[in-house]
PAZATOR-929677 format. One record per residue (C-alpha): residue number from 1; z, x, y. Coordinates in steps of 0.2 Angstrom, whole numbers. Example, Ala and Ser with C-alpha at 12.3 -4.5 7.8 and 13.67 -1.06 7.14 Angstrom:
REM residues 2
     n      c3      c1      c2
     1      39      62     -22
     2      36      68      -5
//
This chain:
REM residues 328
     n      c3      c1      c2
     1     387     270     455
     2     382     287     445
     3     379     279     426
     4     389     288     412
     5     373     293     403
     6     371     305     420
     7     388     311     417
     8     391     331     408
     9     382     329     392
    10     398     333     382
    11     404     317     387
    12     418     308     398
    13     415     323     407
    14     415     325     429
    15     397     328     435
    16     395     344     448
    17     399     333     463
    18     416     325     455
    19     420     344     451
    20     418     351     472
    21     426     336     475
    22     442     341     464
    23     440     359     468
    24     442     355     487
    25     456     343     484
    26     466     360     474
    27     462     369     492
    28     468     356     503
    29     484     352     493
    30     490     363     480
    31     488     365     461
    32     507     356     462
    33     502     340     472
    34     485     340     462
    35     495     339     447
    36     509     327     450
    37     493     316     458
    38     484     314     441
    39     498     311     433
    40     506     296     444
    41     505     279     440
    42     498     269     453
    43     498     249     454
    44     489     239     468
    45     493     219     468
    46     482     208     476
    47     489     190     480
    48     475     182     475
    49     466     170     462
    50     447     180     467
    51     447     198     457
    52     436     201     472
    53     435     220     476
    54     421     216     490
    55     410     233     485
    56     420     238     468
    57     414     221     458
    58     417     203     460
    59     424     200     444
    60     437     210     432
    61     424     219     422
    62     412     226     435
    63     428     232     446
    64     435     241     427
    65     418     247     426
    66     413     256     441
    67     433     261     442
    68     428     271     428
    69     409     277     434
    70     419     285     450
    71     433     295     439
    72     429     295     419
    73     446     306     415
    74     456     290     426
    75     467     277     412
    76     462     260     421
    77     467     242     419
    78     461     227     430
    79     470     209     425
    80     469     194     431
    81     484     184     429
    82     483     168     415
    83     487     154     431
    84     472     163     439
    85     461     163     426
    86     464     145     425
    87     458     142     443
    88     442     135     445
    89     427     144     454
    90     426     130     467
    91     445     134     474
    92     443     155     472
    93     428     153     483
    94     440     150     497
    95     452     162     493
    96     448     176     502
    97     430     175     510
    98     413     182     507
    99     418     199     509
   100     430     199     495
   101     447     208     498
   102     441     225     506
   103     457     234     512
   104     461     234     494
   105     446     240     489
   106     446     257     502
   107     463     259     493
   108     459     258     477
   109     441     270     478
   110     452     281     490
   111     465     283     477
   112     452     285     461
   113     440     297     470
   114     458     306     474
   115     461     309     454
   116     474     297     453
   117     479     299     433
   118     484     279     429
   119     480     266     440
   120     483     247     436
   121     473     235     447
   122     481     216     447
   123     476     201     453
   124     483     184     454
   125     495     171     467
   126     510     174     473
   127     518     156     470
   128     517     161     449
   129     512     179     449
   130     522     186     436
   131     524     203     438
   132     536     208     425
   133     523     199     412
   134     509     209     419
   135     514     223     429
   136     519     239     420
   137     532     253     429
   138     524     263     442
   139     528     276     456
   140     520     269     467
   141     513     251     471
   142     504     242     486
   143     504     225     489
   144     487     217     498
   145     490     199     504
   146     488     186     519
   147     506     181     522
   148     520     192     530
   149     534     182     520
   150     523     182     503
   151     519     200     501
   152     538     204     505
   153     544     192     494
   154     535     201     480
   155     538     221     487
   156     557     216     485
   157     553     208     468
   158     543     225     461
   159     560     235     470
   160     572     222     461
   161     565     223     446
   162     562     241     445
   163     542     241     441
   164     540     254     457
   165     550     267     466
   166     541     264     482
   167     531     251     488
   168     519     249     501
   169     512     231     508
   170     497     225     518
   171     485     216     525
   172     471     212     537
   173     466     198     545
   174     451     199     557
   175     455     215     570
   176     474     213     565
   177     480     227     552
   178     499     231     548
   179     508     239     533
   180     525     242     529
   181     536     252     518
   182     549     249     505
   183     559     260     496
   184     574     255     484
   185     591     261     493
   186     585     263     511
   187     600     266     522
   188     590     260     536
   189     593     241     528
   190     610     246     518
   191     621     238     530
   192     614     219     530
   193     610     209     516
   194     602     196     528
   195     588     207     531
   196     572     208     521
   197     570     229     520
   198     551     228     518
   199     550     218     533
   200     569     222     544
   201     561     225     557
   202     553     209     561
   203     571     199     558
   204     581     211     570
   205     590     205     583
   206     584     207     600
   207     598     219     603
   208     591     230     589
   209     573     229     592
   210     563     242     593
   211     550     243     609
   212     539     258     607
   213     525     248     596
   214     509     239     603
   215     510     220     602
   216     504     220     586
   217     523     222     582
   218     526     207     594
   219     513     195     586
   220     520     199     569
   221     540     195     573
   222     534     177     579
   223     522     175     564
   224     538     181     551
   225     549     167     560
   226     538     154     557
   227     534     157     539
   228     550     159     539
   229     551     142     544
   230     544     135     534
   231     525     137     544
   232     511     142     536
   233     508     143     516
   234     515     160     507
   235     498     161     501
   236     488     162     517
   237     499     164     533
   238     496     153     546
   239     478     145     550
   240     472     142     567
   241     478     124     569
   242     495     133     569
   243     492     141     585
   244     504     129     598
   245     518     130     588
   246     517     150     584
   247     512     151     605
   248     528     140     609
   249     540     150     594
   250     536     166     604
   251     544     161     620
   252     558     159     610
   253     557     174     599
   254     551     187     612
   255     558     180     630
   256     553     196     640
   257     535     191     646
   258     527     207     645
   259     533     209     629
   260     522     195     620
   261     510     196     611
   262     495     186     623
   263     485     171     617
   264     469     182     616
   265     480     192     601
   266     487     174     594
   267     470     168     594
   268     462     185     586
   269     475     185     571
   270     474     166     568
   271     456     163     569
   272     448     171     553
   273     457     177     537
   274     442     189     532
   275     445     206     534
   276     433     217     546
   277     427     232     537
   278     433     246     550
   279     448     241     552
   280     450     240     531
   281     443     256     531
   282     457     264     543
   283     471     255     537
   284     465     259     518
   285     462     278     519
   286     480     277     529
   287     490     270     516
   288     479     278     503
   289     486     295     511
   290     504     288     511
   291     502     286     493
   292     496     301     490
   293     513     310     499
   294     523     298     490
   295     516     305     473
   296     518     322     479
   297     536     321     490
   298     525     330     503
   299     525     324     522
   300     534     311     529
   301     531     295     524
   302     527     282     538
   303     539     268     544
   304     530     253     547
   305     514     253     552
   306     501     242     566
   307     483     242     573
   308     473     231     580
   309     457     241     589
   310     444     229     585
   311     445     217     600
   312     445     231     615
   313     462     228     622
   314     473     240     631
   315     484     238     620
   316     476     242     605
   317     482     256     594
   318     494     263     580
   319     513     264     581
   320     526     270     571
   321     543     256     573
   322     558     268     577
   323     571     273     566
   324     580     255     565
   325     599     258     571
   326     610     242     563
   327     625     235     572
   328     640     242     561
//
């Protein structure tokens, strides 16, 4: 990182590079959209006790500090809520592996090299995460964390309680990558109230479920119904030693054979919770870019979102989950 000291001597200033980079960002999007991006109000929540930004700092005051290296003109906050704070070193060593949460991370530096105007960084569980406490209201906020019911759980909260008018969540586990939209008033989920609308699309009903996605999609339905369950900790997901009963729920959830997901996948997902770097990197810069067009009301914004291209398996990829069509 570029100290301050080598910063424009006037002070707080963008050095020459920080400039072309701002200057090509007006070409590419507009004076408009350059605008409404520095003055957004961006949150990102990690589900986590480690204020871990794997190559942004290990701890709150580094991440605030090189935050504020990359764009000097950007209103930053990190925090670390008080029940993580009060976590010993020993149990946040196991949080989230070595690497430290690295999809956020892309994110977060995508977002700040971007010109994002306000951006609020949080850390801390999900089980007593108290984002009214701690979380101000924002346009837009993404949610990193390892479990499918858990980071739902707190995209409905953030929509509920008004802190975010649009809200992406996330994660990465191994080769496995998957994001999903949420947006308060979504007519694809106004007719059910059984459904979670971050996540409808993995409690559909067979009859309603979409088949144009990659068996990432798949993998992730049976996952949902066993947190759902009551497998696996809202803080982690499932580990491996869960794998039977996740292999013997996906008969049950997906009964067309060349529709679920194969061991080789099960396993992949299962085996590791620590995220590998190109994957983070793709599925960062991609939600990076759907905040950015949520800022700016320009493009369409994705559906849901899955990729697993680490492993070499035909059916690796991306997909969009088709427009979701609701019984009346």
């Amino acid at each position: 990182m570029e100290s301050s000291s080598g910063r424009a001597e006037e002070g707080g200033g963008l050095t020459r590079e920080e400039e072309a980079i701002l200057d090509r960002q007006i070409r590419v999007w507009g004076v408009d959209t350059q605008c409404a991006i520095r003055n957004a109000k961006v949150a990102v929540i990690v589900l986590s006790s480690e204020p871990n930004l794997s190559f942004l700092g290990t701890t709150k005051e580094e991440i605030h500090r090189n935050l504020v290296d990359m764009n000097p003109r950007m209103a930053v906050k990190v925090l670390v809520s008080s029940a993580s704070e009060s976590v010993g070193s020993g149990a946040n060593a196991l949080d989230s592996g070595h690497r430290g949460h690295v999809t956020a991370a892309e994110v977060v530096k995508n977002l700040t090299l971007a010109g994002v105007g306000h951006l609020e960084v949080v850390f801390g569980p999900a089980s007593s995460l108290d984002l009214a406490a701690v979380v101000s209201k924002h346009d837009v906020a993404v949610v990193f964390g390892k479990s499918v019911v858990g980071i739902n759980r707190v995209a409905e909260s953030l929509i509920s309680g008004g802190l975010a008018t649009t809200v992406f969540s996330s994660s990465v586990r191994g080769g496995c990558g998957y994001a999903f939209l949420r947006r308060p008033n979504d007519p694809a989920f106004s007719k059910s109230t059984t459904l979670a609308a971050a996540l409808g699309s993995l409690g559909l009903g067979q009859i309603h479920r979409p088949r144009k996605v990659n068996k990432m999609y798949f993998l992730l339905r049976v996952v949902y119904a066993h947190e759902k369950s009551g497998g696996g900790g809202h803080e982690k997901g499932p580990s491996l030693a869960e794998k039977d009963a996740i292999l013997s729920l996906a008969h049950g959830e997906i009964p067309e054979e060349n529709l679920r997901p194969p061991e080789e996948l099960v396993m992949n997902y299962l085996e590791t919770e620590e995220e590998m770097p190109a994957v983070s990197a793709i599925i960062g810069g991609s939600l990076a870019q759907e905040v950015i067009k949520a800022i700016s009301g320009k493009g369409e914004l994705m559906n849901n979102f899955y990729f697993f291209s680490a492993y070499g398996s035909k059916d690796s990829g991306e997909a969009k989950v088709e427009k979701l069509a609701l019984a009346e």
